[in-house]
C-alpha positions as CSV (number, residue, x, y, z in Angstrom):
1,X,21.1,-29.9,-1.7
2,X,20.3,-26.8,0.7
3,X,17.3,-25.0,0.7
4,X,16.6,-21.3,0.9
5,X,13.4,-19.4,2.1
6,X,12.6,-15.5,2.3
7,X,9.3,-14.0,3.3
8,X,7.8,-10.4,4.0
9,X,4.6,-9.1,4.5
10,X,2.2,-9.3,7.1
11,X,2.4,-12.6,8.8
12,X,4.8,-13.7,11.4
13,X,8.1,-14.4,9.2
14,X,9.2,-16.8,11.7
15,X,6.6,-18.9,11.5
16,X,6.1,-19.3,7.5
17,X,10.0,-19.6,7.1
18,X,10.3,-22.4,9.6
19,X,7.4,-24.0,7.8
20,X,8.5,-23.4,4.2
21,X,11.5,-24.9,5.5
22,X,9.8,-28.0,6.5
23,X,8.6,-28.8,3.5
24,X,12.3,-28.6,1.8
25,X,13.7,-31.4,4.1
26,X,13.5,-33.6,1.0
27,X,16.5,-31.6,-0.2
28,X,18.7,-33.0,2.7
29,X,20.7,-30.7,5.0
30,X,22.8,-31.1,8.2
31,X,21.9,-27.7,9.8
32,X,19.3,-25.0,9.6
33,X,19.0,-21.0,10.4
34,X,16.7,-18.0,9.8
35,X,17.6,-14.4,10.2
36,X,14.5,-12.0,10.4
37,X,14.5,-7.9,10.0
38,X,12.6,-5.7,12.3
39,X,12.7,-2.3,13.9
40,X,15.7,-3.5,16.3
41,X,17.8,-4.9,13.2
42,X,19.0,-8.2,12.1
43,X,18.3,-10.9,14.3
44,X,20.1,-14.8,13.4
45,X,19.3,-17.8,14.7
46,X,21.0,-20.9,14.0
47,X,22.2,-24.5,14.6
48,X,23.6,-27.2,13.0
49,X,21.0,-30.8,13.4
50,X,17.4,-31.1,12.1
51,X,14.8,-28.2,11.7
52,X,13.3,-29.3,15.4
53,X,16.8,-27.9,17.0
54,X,16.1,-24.7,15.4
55,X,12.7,-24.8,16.5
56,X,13.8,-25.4,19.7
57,X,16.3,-22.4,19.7
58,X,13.6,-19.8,18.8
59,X,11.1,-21.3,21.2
60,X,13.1,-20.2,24.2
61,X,13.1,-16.7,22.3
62,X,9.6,-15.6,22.0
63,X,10.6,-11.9,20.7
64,X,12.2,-13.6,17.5
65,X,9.4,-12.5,15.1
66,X,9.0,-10.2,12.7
67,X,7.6,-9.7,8.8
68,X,10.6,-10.1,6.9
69,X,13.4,-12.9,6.6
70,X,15.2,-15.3,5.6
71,X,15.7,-19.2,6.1
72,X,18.1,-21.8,4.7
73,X,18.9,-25.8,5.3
74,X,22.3,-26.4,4.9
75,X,23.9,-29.6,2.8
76,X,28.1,-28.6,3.9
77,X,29.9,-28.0,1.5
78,X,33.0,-25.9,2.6
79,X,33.4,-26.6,6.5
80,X,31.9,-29.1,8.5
81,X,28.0,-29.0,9.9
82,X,28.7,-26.8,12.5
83,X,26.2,-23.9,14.2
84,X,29.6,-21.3,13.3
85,X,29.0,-22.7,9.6
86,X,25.1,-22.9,9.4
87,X,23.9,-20.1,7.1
88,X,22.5,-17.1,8.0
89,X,26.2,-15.6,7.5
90,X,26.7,-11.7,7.4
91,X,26.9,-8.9,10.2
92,X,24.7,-6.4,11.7
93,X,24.5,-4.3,8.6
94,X,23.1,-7.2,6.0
95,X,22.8,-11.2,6.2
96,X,22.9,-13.6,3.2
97,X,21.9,-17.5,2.8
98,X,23.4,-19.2,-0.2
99,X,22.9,-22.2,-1.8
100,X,25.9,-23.2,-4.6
101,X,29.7,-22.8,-4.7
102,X,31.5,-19.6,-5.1
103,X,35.2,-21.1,-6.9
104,X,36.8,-18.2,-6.0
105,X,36.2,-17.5,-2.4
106,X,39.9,-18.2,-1.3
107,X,41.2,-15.0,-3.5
108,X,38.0,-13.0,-2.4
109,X,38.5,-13.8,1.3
110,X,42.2,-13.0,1.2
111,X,41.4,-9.8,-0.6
112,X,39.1,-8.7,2.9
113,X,41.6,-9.6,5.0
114,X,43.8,-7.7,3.5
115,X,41.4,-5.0,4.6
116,X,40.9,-5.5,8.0
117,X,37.6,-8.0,7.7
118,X,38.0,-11.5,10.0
119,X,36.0,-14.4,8.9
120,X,34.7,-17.0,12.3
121,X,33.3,-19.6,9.7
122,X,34.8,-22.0,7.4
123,X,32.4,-21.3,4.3
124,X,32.8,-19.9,1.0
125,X,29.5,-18.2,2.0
126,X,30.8,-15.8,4.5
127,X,32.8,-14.4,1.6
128,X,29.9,-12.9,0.0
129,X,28.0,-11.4,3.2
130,X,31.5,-9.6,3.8
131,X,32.3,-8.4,0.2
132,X,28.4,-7.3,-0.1
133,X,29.4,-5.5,3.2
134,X,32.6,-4.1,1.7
135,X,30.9,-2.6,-1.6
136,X,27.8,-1.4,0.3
137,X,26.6,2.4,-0.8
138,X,23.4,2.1,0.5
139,X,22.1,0.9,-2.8
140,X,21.3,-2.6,-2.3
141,X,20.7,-3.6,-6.0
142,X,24.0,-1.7,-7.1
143,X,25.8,-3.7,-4.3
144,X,24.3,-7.0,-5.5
145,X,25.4,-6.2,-9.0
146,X,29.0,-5.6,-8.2
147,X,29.1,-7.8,-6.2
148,X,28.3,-10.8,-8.6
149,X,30.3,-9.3,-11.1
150,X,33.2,-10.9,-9.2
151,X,32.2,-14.0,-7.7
152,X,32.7,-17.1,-9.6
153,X,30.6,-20.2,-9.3
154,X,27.1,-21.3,-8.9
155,X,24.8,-19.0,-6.3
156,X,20.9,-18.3,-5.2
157,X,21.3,-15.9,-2.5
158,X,18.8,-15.0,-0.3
159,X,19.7,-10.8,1.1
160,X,18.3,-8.3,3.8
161,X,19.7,-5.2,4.6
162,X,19.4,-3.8,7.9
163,X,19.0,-0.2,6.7
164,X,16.0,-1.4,4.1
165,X,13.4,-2.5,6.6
166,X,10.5,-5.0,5.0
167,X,12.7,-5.6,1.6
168,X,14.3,-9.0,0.9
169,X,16.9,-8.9,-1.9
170,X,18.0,-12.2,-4.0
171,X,19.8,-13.7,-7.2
172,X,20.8,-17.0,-9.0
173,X,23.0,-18.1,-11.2
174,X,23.1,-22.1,-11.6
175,X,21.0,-22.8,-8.4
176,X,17.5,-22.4,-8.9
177,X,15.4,-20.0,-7.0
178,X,11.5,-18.9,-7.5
179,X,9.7,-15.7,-6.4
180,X,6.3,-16.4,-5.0
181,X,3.2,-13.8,-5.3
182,X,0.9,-13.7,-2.3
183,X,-1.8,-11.2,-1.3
184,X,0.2,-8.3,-0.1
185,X,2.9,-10.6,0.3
186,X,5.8,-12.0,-1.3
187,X,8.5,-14.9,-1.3
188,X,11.5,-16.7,-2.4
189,X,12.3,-20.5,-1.7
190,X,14.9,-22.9,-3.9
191,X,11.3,-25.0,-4.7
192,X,8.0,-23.8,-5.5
193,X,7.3,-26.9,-2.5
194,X,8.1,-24.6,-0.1
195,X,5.4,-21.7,-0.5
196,X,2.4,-24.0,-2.3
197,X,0.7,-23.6,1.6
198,X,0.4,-19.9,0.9
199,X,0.5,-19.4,-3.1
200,X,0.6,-20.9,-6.2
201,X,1.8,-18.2,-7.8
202,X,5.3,-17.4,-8.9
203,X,8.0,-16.1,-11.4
204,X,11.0,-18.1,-12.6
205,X,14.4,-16.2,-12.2
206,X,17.0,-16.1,-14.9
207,X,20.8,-16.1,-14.2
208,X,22.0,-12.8,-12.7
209,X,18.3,-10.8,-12.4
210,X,18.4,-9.3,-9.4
211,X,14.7,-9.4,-7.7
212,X,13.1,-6.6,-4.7
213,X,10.9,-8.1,-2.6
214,X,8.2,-5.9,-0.8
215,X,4.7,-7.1,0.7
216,X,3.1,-5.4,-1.9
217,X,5.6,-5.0,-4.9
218,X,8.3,-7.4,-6.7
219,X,11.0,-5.4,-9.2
220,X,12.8,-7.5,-10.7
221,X,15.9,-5.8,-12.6
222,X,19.1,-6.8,-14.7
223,X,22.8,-6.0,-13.4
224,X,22.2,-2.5,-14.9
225,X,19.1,-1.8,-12.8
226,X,17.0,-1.9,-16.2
227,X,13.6,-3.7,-14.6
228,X,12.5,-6.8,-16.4
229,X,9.0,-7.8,-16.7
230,X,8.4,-11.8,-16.6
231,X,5.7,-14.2,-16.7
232,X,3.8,-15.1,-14.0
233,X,3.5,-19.0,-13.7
234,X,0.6,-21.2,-12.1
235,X,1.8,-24.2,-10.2
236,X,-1.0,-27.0,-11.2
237,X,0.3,-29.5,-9.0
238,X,-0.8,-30.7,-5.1
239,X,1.6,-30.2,-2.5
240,X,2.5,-34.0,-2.7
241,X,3.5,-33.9,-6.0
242,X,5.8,-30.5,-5.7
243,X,7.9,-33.1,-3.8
244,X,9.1,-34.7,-6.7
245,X,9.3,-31.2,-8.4
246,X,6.9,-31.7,-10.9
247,X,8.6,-34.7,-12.2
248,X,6.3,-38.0,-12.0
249,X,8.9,-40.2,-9.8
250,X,11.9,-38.8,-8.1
251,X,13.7,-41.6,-10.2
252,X,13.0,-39.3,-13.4
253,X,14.1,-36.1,-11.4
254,X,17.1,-37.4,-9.6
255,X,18.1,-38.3,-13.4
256,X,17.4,-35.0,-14.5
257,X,19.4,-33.4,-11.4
258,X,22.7,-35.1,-12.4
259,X,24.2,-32.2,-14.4
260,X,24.0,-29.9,-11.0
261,X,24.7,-33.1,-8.9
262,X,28.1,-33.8,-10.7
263,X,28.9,-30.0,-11.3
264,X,28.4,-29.1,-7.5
265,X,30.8,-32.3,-7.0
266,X,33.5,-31.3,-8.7
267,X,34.1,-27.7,-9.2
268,X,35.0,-27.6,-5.3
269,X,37.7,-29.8,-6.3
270,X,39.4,-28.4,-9.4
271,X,42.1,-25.7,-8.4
272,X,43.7,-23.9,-11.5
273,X,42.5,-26.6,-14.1
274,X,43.5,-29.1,-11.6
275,X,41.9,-31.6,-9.4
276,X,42.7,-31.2,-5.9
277,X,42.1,-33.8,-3.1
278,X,43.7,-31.9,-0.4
279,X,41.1,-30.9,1.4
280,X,40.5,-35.2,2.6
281,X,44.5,-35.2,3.3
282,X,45.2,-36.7,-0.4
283,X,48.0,-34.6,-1.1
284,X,50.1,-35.6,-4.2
285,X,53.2,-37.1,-1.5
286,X,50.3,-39.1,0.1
287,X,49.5,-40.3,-3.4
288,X,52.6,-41.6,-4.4
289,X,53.3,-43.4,-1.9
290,X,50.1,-46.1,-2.1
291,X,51.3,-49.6,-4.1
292,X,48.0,-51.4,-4.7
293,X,44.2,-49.7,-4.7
294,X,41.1,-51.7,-3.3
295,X,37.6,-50.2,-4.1
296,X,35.4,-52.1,-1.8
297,X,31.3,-51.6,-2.7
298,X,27.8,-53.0,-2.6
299,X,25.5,-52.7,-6.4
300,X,25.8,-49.3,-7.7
301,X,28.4,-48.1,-5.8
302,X,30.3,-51.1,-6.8
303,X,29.9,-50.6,-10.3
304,X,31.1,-46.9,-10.1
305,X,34.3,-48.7,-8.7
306,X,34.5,-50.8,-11.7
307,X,34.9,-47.6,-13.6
308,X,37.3,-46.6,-11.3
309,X,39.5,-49.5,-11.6
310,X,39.6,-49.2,-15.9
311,X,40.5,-45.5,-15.0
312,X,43.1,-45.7,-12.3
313,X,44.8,-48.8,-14.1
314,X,45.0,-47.2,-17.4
315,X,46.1,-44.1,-16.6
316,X,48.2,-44.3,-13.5
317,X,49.2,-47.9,-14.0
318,X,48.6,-49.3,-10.6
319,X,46.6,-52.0,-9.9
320,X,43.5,-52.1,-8.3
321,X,40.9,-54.6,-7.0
322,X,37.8,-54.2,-7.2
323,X,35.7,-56.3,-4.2
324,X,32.2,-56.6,-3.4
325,X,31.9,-55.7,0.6
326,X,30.8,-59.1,1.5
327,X,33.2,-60.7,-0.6
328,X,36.6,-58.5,0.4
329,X,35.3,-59.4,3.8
330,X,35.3,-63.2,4.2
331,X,37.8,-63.9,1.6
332,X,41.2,-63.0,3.8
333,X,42.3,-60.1,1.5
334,X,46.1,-59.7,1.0
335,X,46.0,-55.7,2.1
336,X,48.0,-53.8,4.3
337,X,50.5,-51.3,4.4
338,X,51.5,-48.6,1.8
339,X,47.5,-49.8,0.4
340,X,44.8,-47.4,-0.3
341,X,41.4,-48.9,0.3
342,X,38.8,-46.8,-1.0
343,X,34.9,-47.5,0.2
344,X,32.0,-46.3,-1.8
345,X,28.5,-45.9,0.0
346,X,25.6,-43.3,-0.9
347,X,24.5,-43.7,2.7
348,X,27.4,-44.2,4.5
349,X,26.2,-46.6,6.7
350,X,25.8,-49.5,4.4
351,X,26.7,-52.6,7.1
352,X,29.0,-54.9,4.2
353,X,31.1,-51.7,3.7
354,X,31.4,-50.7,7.1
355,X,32.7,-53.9,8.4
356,X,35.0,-54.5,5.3
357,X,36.6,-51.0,6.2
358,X,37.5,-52.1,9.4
359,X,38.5,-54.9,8.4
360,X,41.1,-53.0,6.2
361,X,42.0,-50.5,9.4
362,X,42.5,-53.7,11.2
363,X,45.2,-54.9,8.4
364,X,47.2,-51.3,8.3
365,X,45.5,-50.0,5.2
366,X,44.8,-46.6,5.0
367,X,41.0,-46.2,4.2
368,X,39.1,-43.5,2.0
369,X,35.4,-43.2,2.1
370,X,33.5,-41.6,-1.0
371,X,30.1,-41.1,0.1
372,X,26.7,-39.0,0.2
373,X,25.5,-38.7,4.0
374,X,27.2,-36.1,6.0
375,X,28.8,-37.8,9.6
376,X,28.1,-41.1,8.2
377,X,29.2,-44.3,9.5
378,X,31.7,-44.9,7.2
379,X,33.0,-40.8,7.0
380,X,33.2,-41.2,10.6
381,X,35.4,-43.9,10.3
382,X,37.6,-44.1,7.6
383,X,41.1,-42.1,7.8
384,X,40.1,-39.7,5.0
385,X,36.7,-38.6,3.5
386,X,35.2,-37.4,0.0
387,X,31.7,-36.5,0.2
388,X,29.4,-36.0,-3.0
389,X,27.5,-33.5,-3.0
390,X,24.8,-35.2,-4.9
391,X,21.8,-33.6,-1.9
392,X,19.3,-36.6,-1.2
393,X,18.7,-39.4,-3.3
394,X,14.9,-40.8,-2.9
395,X,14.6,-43.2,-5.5
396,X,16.0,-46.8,-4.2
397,X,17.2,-47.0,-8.0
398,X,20.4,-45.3,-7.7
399,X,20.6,-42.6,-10.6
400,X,22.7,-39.2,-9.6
401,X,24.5,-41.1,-6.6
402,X,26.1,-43.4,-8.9
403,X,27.0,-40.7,-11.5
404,X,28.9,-38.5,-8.8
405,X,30.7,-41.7,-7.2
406,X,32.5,-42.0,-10.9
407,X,33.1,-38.3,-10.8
408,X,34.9,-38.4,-7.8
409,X,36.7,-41.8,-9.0
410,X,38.0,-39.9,-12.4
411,X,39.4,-36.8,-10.2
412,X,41.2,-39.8,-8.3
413,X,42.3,-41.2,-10.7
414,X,43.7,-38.0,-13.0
415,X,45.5,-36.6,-9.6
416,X,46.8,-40.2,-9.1
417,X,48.2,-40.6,-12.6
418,X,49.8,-37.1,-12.2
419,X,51.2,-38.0,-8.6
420,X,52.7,-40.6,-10.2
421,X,54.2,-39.5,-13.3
422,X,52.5,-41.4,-15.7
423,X,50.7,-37.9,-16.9
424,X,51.8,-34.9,-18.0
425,X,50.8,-31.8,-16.1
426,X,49.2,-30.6,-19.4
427,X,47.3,-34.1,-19.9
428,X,45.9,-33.9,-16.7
429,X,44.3,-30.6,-17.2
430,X,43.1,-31.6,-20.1
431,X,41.4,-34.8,-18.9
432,X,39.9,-32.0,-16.2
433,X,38.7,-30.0,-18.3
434,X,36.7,-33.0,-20.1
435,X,35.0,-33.7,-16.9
436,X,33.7,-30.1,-16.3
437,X,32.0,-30.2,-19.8
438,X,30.4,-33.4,-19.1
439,X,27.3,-31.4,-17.0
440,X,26.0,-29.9,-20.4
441,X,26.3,-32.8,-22.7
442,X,24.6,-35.0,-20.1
443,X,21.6,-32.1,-20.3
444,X,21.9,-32.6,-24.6
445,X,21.1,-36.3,-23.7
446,X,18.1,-35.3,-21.5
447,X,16.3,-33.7,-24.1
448,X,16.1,-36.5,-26.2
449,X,14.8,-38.9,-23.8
450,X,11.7,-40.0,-25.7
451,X,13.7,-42.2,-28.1
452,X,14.7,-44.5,-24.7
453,X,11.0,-44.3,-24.1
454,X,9.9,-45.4,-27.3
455,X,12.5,-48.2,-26.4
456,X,11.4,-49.1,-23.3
457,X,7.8,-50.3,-25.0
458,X,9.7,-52.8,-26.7
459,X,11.2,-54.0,-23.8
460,X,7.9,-54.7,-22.1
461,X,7.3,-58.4,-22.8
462,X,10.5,-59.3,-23.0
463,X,11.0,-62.3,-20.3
464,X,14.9,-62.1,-20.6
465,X,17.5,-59.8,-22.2
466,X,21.4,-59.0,-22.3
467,X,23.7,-55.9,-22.1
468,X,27.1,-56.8,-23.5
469,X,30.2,-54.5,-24.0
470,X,33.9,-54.3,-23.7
471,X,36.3,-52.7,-21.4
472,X,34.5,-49.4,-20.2
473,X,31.1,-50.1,-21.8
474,X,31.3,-53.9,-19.8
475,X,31.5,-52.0,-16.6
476,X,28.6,-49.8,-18.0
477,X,26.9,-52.7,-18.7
478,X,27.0,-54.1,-15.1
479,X,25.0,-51.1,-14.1
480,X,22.3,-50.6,-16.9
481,X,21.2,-54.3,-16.2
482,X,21.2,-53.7,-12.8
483,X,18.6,-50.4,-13.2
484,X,16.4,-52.5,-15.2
485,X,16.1,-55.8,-13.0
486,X,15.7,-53.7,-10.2
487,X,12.7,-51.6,-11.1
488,X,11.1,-53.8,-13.8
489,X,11.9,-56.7,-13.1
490,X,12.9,-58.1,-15.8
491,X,15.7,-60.8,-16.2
492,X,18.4,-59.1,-17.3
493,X,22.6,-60.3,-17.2
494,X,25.3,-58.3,-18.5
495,X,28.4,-60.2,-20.1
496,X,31.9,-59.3,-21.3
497,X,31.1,-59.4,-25.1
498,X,34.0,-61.4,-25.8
499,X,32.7,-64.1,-23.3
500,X,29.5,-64.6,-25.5
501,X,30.6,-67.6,-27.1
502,X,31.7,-69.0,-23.9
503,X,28.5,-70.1,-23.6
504,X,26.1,-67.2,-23.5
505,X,25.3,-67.2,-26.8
506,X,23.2,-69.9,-26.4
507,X,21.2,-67.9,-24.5
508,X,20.0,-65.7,-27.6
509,X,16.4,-66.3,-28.8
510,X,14.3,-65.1,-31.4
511,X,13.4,-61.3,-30.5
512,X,15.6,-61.0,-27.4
513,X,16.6,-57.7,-26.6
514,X,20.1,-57.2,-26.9
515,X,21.6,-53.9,-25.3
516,X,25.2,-53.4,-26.5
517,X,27.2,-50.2,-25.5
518,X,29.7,-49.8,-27.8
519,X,31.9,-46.6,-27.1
520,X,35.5,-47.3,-27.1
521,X,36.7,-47.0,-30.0
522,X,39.7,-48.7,-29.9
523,X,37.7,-51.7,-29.3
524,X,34.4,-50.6,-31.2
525,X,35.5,-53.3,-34.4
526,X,35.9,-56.1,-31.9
527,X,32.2,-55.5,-30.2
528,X,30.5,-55.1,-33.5
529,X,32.2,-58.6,-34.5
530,X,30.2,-59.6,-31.3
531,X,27.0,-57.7,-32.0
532,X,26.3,-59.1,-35.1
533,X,26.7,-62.6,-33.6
534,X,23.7,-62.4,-31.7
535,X,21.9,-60.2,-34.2
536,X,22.5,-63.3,-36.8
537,X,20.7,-65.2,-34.0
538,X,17.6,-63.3,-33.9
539,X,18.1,-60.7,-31.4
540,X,16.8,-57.4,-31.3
541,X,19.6,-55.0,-30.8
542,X,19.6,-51.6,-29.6
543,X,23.0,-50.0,-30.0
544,X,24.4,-47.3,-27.9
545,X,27.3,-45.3,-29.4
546,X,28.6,-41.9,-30.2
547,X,26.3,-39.7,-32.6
548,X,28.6,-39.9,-35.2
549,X,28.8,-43.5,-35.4
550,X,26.5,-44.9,-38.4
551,X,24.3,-48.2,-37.3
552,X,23.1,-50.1,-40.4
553,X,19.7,-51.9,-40.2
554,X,20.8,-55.0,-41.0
555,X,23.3,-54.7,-37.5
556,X,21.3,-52.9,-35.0
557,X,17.3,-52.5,-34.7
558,X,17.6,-48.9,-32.5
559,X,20.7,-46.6,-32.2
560,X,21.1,-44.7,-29.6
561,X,23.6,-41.7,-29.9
562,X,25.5,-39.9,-27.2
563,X,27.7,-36.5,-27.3
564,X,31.3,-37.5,-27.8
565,X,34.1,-36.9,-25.4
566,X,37.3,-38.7,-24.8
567,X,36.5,-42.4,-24.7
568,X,38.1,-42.5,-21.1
569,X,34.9,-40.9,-19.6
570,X,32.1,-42.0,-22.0
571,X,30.7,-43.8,-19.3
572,X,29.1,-40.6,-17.8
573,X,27.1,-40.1,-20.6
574,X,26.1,-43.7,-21.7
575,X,24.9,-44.4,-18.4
576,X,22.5,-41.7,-18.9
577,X,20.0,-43.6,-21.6
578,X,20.4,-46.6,-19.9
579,X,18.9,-45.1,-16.7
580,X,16.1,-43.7,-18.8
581,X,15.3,-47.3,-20.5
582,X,14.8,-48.9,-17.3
583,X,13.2,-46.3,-15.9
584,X,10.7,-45.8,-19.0
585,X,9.9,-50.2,-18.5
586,X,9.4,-49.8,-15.1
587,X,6.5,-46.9,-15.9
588,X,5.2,-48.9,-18.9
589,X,4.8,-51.9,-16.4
590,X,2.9,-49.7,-13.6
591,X,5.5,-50.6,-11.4
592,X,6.2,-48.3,-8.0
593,X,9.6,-47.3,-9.9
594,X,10.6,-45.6,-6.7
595,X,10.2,-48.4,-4.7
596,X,10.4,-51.6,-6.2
597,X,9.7,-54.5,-4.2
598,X,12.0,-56.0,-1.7
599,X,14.7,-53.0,-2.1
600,X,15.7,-50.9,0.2
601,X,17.5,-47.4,-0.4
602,X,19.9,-48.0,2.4
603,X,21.2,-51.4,3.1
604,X,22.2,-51.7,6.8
605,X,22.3,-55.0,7.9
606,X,24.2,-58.1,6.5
């Protein structure tokens, strides 16, 4: 998740914007640049590595200063980490950082071509610095507003204009940005952590309001230049705690970040209502031509395969293994040509993976990472690459990182079905188009959150509990017991509700939690057969199902309800209370929920 910075007023821009900077490395980037605005023009400096490169760079330039700038940390997107595709982008008239994705950049960058503008970077960024260069009349707020009226996609841009010396421009729309009021100075940053060393002070900006910095006076204005006057908020918390963005673990806010997180993954990917691979070399030829699918995964990562598999399988009708790393690795897998192994990794470095991806290469497979670091060990690697653009994940408890893996896994799968005929152009689109509403229902679920925390208190003195579920919601099972054992410790095993009496029932005592997702509903009659088999036994049930669903007393002690989408990806919103029940245990227990014992976030040796 990038980061963008602007300063102006009396201080030594340089300085403040390499330092507010510094304190958004949380974010995660891959490169870093600043461009400042003084008598001479606009001067850019850039590189792609840590903030110390940069540093570096303007060390050995000791004339880069000035009072007014701007600064950015860069999480790629469009283009490889690259100094050419490190933001500041523009010319010598006016310079832009961006965080977001503008969906339209292609048509827009075709269209300046067209008249007689060349683009040296690979970013959807450089679009907007040359049609805010094309539109220019000198007016920079007029130029902002056209310009935005044509862009598509999510955007905080951070502006100077050569021509308006000591002025810093900037808008949003989906990507949050902040003003910050200083004594006879002003700023912008992507988080409020950025400027808390100089001001505590700051205004929250709506989509599409256009803001004027100056030292001494902030205008903030609609599209029609009509100024809007806004409340001026008071940051309460300590520098520390702006870390977490106001949010009491990063658990709880990398939870709350999963509607950007899976938005930011996906629109990239959806061309004309369809999902498009292309960019990793998954063309729909390439598609067609794979036999048998391997996901290969460690935990989390391996559960989002488990989605995967129900997914690809049902629609496309191919079948696919799902292995744990260690597992696929010593068990002499029967993989090889015209097979797709696919490897799923937040960190890309995970040591399991790793060596069961060569161990594919080594077979003839062809080898597809899905993962979260940029110039990972496994992206490096594997033949073809999706990254998630989920920005850094904190928390050891894997929230947002498992939530885009499975976004990834469903455009897979619907491009896969489509390559391979066993979906309809018109199905496909539809299933698309499912996904890119799932951002907004997940936010419905967030505001309710304080039913899984009234939950979570009677989950406290539980010693044991179970997660059944069938199909999809047995996958989704996998993963809410993992959350809870991890971070509270608790005992907790998820089954296959139709294995209960296999010999699990016997496990059910008097009071024990029960957790049963129950969401397909082609098998919803089936699981509630099976709920009411341990509820008969004493257990306390807490039922997680679509809103519309009706829970009697008698069957289920709490209901939990969920927006309702096609059954096929329910699993993006049911995951979403589970995360918040383990994580509301782990608080009640005053555990460390962001680092519970023993865990690491990144699991790098054997």
């Amino acid at each position: 998740m990038c980061g963008i910075v602007g300063y102006v007023g009396s201080r030594n821009c340089t300085k403040v914007l390499l330092d507010a900077l510094s304190k958004l490395e949380y974010r995660g980037y891959d490169s870093a640049g600043i461009a400042i605005l003084d008598n001479s023009g606009i001067k850019v400096k850039k590189t792609h590595g840590k903030l110390e490169m940069l540093r570096e760079l303007i060390r050995k330039s000791p004339d880069f200063t000035g009072n007014c700038g701007i600064g950015h940390t860069r999480w790629a997107t469009h283009g490889e980490p690259s100094d050419v595709n490190s933001h500041p982008h523009g010319n010598a008239r006016v310079s832009i950082v961006h965080n977001g994705i503008i969906e339209n950049y292609k048509k827009i960058k075709a269209f300046l071509e067209s008249k007689g503008y060349d683009f040296e970077s690979q970013t959807d960024t450089e679009t907007v610095a040359k049609l805010l260069d094309y539109y220019y009349n000198g007016d920079p707020t007029e130029t902002i507003a056209k310009v935005i009226g044509e862009i598509e996609g999510s955007y905080a841009l951070g502006i100077i204009f050569k021509d308006h010396p000591e002025t810093v421009y900037a808008v949003r729309k989906d990507s949050p940005l902040i003003v910050g009021v200083g004594e006879s100075e002003s700023f912008i940053a992507s988080d409020v952590t950025a400027i808390l060393s100089y001001t505590n002070k700051y205004y929250m900006l709506d989509e599409n309001e256009i803001v004027t910095l100056k030292a001494d006076k902030i205008t903030i204005t609609d599209i029609h230049g009509i100024e809007i006057h806004k409340e001026l908020k008071i940051a309460d918390w300590d520098l520390e705690d702006a870390k977490k963005g106001g949010y009491e673990h990063f658990m709880l806010k990398e939870i709350h970040e999963q509607p950007t997180a899976v938005k930011t993954t996906i629109t990239p990917r959806i061309i004309d209502g369809m999902p498009c691979l292309d960019e990793c070399g998954l063309t729909i030829e390439k598609l067609n031509s794979y036999n048998n699918i391997f996901i290969v995964a460690c935990g989390t990562a391996m559960h989002a395969g488990l989605v995967g598999k129900y997914v690809v399988e049902k629609i496309a009708r191919i079948p696919v293994n799902v292995d744990i790393a260690s597992e696929f690795r010593y068990r002499d897998p029967i993989v090889g040509e015209n097979d797709l192994v696919i490897l799923v990794s937040q960190s890309g470095e995970t040591a399991d993976t790793k060596e069961a991806l060569r161990l594919a290469k080594s077979k003839g497979a062809e080898t597809l990472a899905i993962v979260n670091v940029k110039g990972s060990a496994i992206a490096r690697e594997a033949d073809m690459v999706i990254y998630t653009h989920a920005g850094p994940e904190i928390s050891v408890a894997s929230t947002k990182a498992y939530m885009v893996q499975i976004a990834v896994l469903y455009l897979f799968a619907f491009e896969l079905a489509y390559a391979k005929g066993t979906i309809s152009e018109e199905e496909c689109k539809r299933l698309t188009n499912v996904l890119t509403e799932i951002p907004d229902k997940i936010e419905a679920i967030l505001e309710t959150q304080s039913k899984c925390q009234y939950i979570a208190t009677q989950l406290v003195n539980a010693d044991s509990l179970l997660y059944i579920g069938r199909g999809l919601d047995y996958a989704l099972s996998m993963e809410g017991s993992l959350k809870l054992k991890e971070i509270s410790y608790i005992h907790s095993e998820s089954y296959a509700a139709g294995e209960l009496k296999h010999g699990t029932i016997s496990l059910v005592t008097n009071e024990m939690p029960v957790i049963a997702v129950v969401t397909q509903r082609d098998l919803y009659d089936k699981t509630f057969s099976n709920v009411v088999e341990v509820k008969t036994r004493g257990a306390k049930v807490i039922f997680v199902t679509h809103d519309y669903i009706n829970v009697s007393d008698d069957v289920a002690d709490y209901k939990i309800g969920v927006p309702t989408v096609d059954d096929l990806l329910m699993p993006m919103l049911a995951v979403v209370p589970l995360q918040l029940i383990a994580y509301y245990t782990s608080v009640a227990k005053g555990i460390d929920v962001d680092k519970p014992r023993n865990l690491a976030k990144s699991v790098t040796v054997e």
